[in-house]
N, C-alpha and C positions, 0 to 999 in steps of 0.2 A: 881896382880896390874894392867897387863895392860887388863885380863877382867872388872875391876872397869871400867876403864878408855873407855872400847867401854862400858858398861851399861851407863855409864854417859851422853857421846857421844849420843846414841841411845833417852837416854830422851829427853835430849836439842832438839834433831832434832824435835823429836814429836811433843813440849813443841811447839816450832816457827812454824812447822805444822797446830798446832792447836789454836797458835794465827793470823797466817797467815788467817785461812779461818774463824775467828772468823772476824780479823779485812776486810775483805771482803764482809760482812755480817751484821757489822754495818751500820744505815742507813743514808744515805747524803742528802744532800739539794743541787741541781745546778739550776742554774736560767739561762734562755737562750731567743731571743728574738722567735716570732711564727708568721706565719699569717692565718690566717682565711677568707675564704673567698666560695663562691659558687659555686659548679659544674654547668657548664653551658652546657643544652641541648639545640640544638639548633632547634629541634623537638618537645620538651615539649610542652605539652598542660597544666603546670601548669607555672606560674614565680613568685618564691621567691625572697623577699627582705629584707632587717635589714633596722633597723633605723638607722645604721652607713654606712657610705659608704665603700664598698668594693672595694680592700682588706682590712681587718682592722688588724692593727700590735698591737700586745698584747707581754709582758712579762709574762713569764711562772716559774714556779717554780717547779721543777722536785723532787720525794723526791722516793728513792729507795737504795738500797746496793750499796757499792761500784763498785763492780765488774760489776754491770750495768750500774750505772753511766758515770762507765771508758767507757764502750761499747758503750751508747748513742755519748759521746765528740769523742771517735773514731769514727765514724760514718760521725757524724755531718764533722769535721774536713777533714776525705778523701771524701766529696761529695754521701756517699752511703745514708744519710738520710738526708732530709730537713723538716725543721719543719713547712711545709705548709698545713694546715689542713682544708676540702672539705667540706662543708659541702651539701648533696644530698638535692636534694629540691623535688624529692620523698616521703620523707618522713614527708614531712610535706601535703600530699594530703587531709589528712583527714578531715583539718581545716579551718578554714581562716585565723585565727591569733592567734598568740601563742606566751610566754614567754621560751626562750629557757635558762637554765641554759648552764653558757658553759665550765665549772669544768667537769659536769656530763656529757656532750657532746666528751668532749676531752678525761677521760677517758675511754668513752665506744670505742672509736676512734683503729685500729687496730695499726696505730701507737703506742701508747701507751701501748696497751695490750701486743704487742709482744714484747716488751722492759723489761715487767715486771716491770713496772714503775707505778708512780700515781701522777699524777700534784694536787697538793696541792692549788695552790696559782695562781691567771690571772689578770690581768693588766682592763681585761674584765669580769664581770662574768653573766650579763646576756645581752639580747638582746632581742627588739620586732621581732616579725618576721609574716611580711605579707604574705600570701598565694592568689594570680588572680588566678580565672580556667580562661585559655584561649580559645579562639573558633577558629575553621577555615575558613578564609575567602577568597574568590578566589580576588585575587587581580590584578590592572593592575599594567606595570612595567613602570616605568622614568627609566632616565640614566639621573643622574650628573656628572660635573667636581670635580674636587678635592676642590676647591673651592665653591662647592654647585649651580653653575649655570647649569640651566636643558639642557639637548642634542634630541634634535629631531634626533629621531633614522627613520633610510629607513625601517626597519622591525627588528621587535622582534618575537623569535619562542620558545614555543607558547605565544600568547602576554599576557595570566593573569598566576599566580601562585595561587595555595592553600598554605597560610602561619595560623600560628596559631598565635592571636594579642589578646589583649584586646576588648570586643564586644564593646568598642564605641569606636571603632578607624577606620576610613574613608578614611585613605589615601591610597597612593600606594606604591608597595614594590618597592626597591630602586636599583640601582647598580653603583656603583661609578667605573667614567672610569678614569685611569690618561692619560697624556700625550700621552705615550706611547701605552694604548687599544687606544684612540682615533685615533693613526693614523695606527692602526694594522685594526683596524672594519671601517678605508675607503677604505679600502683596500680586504679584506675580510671577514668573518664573525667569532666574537671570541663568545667564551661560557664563561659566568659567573653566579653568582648565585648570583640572590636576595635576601634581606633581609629587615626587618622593625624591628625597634630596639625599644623595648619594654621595656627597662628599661635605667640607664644613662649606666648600664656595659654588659646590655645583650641585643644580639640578636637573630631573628628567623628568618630560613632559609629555601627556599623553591629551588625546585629543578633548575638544571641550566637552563639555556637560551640560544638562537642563537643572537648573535644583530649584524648588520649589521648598518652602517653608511653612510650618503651620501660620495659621494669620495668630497676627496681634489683634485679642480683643481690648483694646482701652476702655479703661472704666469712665462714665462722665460723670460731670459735673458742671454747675452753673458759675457763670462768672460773671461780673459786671463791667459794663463797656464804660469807664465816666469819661476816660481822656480822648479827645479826637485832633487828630493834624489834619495839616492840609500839605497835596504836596500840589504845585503848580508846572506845567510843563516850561521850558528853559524863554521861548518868547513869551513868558504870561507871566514872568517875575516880575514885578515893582508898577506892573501896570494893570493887572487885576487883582481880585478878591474875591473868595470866593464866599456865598450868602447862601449859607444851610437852609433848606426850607423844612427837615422833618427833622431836627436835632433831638427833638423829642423822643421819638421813635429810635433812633440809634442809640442815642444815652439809654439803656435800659442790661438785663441780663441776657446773657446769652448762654449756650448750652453747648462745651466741648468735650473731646474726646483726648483724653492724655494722661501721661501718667504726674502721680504728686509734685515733682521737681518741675517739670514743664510747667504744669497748669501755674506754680507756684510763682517761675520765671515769667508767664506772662501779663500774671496780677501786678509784679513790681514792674512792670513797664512804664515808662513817663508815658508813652502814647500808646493805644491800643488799639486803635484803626484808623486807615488812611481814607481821606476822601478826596481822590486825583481827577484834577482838572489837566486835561491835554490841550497840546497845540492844536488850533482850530475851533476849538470849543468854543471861541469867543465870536464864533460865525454865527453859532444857533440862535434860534430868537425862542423856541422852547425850553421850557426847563429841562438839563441835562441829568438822566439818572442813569446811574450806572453801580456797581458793585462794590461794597468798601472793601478796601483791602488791610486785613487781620495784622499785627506788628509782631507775630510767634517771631520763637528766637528760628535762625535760619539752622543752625547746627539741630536744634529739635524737630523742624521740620521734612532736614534730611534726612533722620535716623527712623521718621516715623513716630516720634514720640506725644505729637501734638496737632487734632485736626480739629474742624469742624465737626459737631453730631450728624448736622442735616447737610444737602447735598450742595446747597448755594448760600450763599452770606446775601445778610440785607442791601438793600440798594439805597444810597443817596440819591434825595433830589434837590437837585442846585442852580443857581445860576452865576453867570462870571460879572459883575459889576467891576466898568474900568475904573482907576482910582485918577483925583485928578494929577498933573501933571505942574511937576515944578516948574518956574520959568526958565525958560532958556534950555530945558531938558530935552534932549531930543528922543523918542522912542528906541530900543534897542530893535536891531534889524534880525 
């Protein structure tokens, strides 16, 4: 009886075995959304386009086994695949224009090959597809704002680039400076790379650049320091204090370099110079002096808009007095 009982046993298992990797093996339908769009070289001496704008988002119909299926939404799900699919504009050298099925496109696609999958069904299924042979053209370089207002540069190096463009296109390769180059390149010389954009989503790029900007001269003006903080380094919080010894001498005017708005932004400041105690500090047994540090706004300071006239800011002289300690409080470590 109880060999019946494991033959029986033995079958069943088989039996689910073999409906297991049967029902694995049946085929599925999953529909998921996709985008498509063009590898962009920015070297090319060819520029591909579709008659849709790029990227273009298509739904997909995926039809393979289960146990692939499962794999793809696994996939999909933890970020290891994304269904964004490239289309090389290599491979369209041969022509000038051409109908591109995009069934047969997606998949010839390694995506899909290595999935062991076959899209069935696209949201998209064909597209025109234009082929430019591009030329090379030594081109001269502008600087614009972000804004598109051009910058008369003190020196660009070297001043033309070879870029690859459309042969009736005339103009010059471009380099957009923001706020921030613009007041890095009056100051010294930054390196950027040109480009002239040859389609609404692509560009061509030619090697980098030196550019160099006239300087900003800021006009000065005097300002008055009244507000002072303190910043304390992270183990000197609630157990010291720090005790100005020349308060006097930092409360007074000072003399910067900025424009209206800036100087304006640093008048309405609650604080207008730091006077930073560090970790360790509270080892010295001299008076600690060291450099106050100015509250400009950071955005004015990156753009250039806001310095110092002279070449070093005043110096606090301090010392760290510990405060006493509540009972039962234990020091922070």
């Amino acid at each position: 009886m109880a060999e019946k009982i494991k033959k029986y046993a033995i079958v069943i298992f088989l039996t689910f075995l073999v409906w297991a990797w049967a029902f694995n093996k049946l085929e599925r339908i999953y529909t998921h959304s996709a985008t498509l769009t063009i590898t962009e070289n920015t070297n090319s001496d060819i520029l591909v386009t579709f008659d849709k704008q790029v990227p273009i988002d298509m739904s997909l119909q995926f039809k393979g086994t289960q146990d692939k299926i499962d794999d793809l939404k696994t996939r999909i799900d933890t970020g290891l695949e994304d269904l964004v699919f490239k289309f090389n504009p290599e491979s369209g050298k041969k022509t000038s224009g051409y109908t591109l099925n995009v069934l047969d496109f997606l998949n010839k696609s390694s995506k899909v090959r290595k999935r062991e999958l076959e899209v069935v069904s696209s949201t998209v299924e064909l597209l025109q597809v234009q082929v430019d042979n591009l030329v090379k053209k030594t081109l001269k370089i502008k600087c614009i704002d972000e804004n598109g207002g051009e910058i008369i540069a003190d020196r660009i190096e070297p001043p033309t680039v070879d870029i690859y463009v459309k042969d009736e296109y005339t103009g010059d390769a471009t380099v957009i400076l923001s706020d921030r180059d613009i007041a890095a390149a009056s100051k010294n010389h930054i390196v950027r790379i040109p480009f002239v954009q040859v389609s609404p989503t692509e560009k061509r790029k030619g090697r980098p650049v030196e550019i160099k900007l006239p300087s900003i001269e800021l006009p000065t003006d005097t300002v008055q320091t009244t507000n002072i903080g303190y910043s304390l380094g992270k183990t000197l919080v609630g157990r010291y204090k720090i005790v100005l010894k020349n308060e006097d001498k930092l409360i007074s005017s000072v003399t910067l370099r900025g424009t209206p708005e800036a100087l304006d932004t640093y008048r309405n400041q609650d604080i207008h110079i730091f006077v930073v105690a560090l970790d360790g500090d509270e080892k010295k047994q001299e008076d600690i002096v060291r450099p106050v540090v100015f509250n400009f706004n950071p955005k004015d300071v990156a753009n250039g808009h806001i310095r110092l006239a002279k070449d070093e800011p005043d110096k606090a002289v301090f010392r760290l007095v510990k405060l006493p300690q509540t009972p039962g409080e234990s020091p922070p470590r």
